[in-house]
Steps between C-alpha positions, in 0.01 A plus 500: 500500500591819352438818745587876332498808792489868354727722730547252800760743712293731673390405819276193403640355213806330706169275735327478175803330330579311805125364468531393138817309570368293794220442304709332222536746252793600244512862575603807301463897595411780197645833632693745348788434708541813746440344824697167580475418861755244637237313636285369243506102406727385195289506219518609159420908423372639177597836490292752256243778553167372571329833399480481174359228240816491293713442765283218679490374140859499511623362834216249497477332164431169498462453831189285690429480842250322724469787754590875383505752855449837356641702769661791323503647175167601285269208574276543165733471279693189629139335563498580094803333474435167695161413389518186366868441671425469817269264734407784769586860432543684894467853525570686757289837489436752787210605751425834324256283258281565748223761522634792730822410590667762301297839493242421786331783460324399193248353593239423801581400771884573518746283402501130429275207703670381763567194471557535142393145370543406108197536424456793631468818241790603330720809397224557207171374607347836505700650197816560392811383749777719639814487225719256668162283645411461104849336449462250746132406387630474117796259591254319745290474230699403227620194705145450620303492169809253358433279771124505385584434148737186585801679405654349838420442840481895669531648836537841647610560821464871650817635712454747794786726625741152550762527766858298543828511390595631216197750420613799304315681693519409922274681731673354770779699400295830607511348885815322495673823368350737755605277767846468422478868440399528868154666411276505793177524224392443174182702357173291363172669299256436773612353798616193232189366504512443131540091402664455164432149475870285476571123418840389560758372249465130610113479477449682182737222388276252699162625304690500175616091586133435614445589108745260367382224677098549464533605102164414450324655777721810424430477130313840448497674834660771675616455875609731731798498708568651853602423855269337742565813728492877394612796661464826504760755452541571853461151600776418208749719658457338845594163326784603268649744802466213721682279223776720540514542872386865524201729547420773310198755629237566232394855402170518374440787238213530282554388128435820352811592677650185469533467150889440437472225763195291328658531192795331668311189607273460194693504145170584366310786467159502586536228730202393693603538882339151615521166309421140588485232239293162627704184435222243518539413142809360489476365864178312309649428193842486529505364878700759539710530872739823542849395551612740782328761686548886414677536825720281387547616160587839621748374737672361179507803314611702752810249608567492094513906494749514795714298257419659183396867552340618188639747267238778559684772285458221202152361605263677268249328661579629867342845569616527856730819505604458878464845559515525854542920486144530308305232709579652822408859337148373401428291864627847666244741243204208544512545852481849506229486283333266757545719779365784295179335359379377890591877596215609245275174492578257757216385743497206747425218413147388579406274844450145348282238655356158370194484299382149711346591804682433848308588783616574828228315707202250416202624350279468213557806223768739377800503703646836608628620155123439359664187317 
């Protein structure tokens, strides 16, 4: 058995590979040949651009394989190029496919169901997607309707933010930097109560296997994939701080204010601030188990960064500027402006009590309150 994986060196592709192998197959990676980590198994690399048709056409003539991983590269066009030369055709898309998840503010109510399921509405149920949403439903698509036709066995399986070594671009970095940096805080958009839904490395790998080995109750679908547990920003911090062996205070300012920091966490724009993507499908399907818990994940990543700080001047992809100077101006003018707004407008807070009755004695009718 023949297995084919598109990109394969990110932070994924190295379980994903590992999978295949165990599972018996003769493995071979399509990339263009930028990123070779040390670790990956011995097996054979096609190198060539897997952007463009002429260049797939190229790298990959003649070539058949029972199980093609589309992790990288534009998924449309090597669908085109492996229907008909390939058993089951793997793509691996992305949760903005969904309705709301980029530019929430669409549509009513805000931002996408939680739990997104698949099928739930997607990015262009109620007209036309967001730019980059459309992409992802046209490569879904064109792996989707091929898998209809009986061009080959097809799957798609949609990506959160994924987490573990290797990512180009490491949120745990943001903490793990501060820390060593001595920081005392780090800011958040409101309080950090966002959740940007994450799955780690190792069981995006694990829903992508579950695919392999149930081809025919994959054949056709989409699945989701993300961790058992999610946290919130704040709660995220807590977790990748404590990974590290450090604390760091959060500062809550509001996102209007906060809008250099969001667009640190989220690479896109328009990002809804809460996701969740349900995973009974594949659990169902797939009998699908995760293979380590987020906590765990995280302490993974953030042992792997201590070893391999990232490049941050280089990292296109990483927005954090580290600014320390500028944060600690905008905390200091947000709390003036604080102090100033409950000079004007504050009031107390109102005296709270339970809407259930609790009497004080025994006795037939409203207790004290009138309750």
């Amino acid at each position: 058995m023949k297995a084919l994986v598109v990109g394969g060196t990110g932070p994924t592709g190295p379980h994903v590979v590992r999978g295949l192998l165990e599972r018996g197959y003769e493995v071979a990676l399509f990339h263009r040949g930028v990123h070779e980590p040390s670790d990956l198994p011995e097996v054979r690399h096609i190198h060539g651009d897997p952007h463009f048709a002429e260049t797939i056409q190229t790298a990959l003539k003649g070539e058949e394989f029972d199980v093609v991983a589309s992790m990288y590269g534009r998924i449309a066009l090597l669908a085109e190029a492996f229907e008909d030369r390939c058993g089951h055709f793997i793509a691996v898309g992305g949760v903005p496919a969904y309705k709301n998840v980029l530019e929430p503010e669409r549509f009513r109510p805000y931002g996408p169901a939680l739990p997104a399921r698949e099928d739930g509405p997607l990015a262009d149920a109620d007209g036309e997607a967001p730019v980059f949403a459309a992409r992802i439903l046209a490569a879904e698509r064109a792996v989707l309707s091929r898998a209809a036709e009986g061009r080959f066995h097809g799957t798609v399986v949609r990506y959160p933010a994924i987490h573990g070594p290797r990512n180009q671009n490491p949120h745990e970095w943001m903490v793990l930097r501060r820390l060593l940096d001595r920081r005392q805080h780090m800011i958040l958009p409101d309080g950090g109560l966002g959740i940007m839904s994450r799955c780690g490395a190792r069981n995006a790998a694990e829903v992508l296997l579950g695919c392999v080995d149930h081809p025919e109750a994959a054949n056709g679908q989409a699945f989701n994939a993300a961790d058992d547990i999610q946290y919130s920003w704040r709660q995220w911090v807590d977790v990748v701080a404590d990974a590290a062996g450090g604390t760091l205070e959060i500062v809550s300012l509001p996102l209007e204010i906060a809008g250099a920091v969001q667009a640190s966490l989220i690479a896109f724009r328009d990002y809804a601030p809460q996701t969740l993507f349900d995973m009974t499908k594949a659990r169902v399907l797939l009998g699908y188990t995760e293979a380590t818990s987020a906590k765990d994940q995280i302490r993974e990543t953030v042992a792997w960064l201590s070893e391999n700080p990232p490049d941050v001047e280089r990292e296109i992809a990483f927005n954090d500027s580290f600014d320390y100077d500028r944060e600690d101006k905008l905390i200091a003018a947000y709390r003036r402006a604080i102090h100033d707004v409950k000079s004007v407008a504050g009031w107390d807070p109102p005296e709270l009590h339970h809407p259930l009755p609790h009497p004080k004695a025994p006795g037939i009718g409203p207790d004290e309150r009138g309750r």
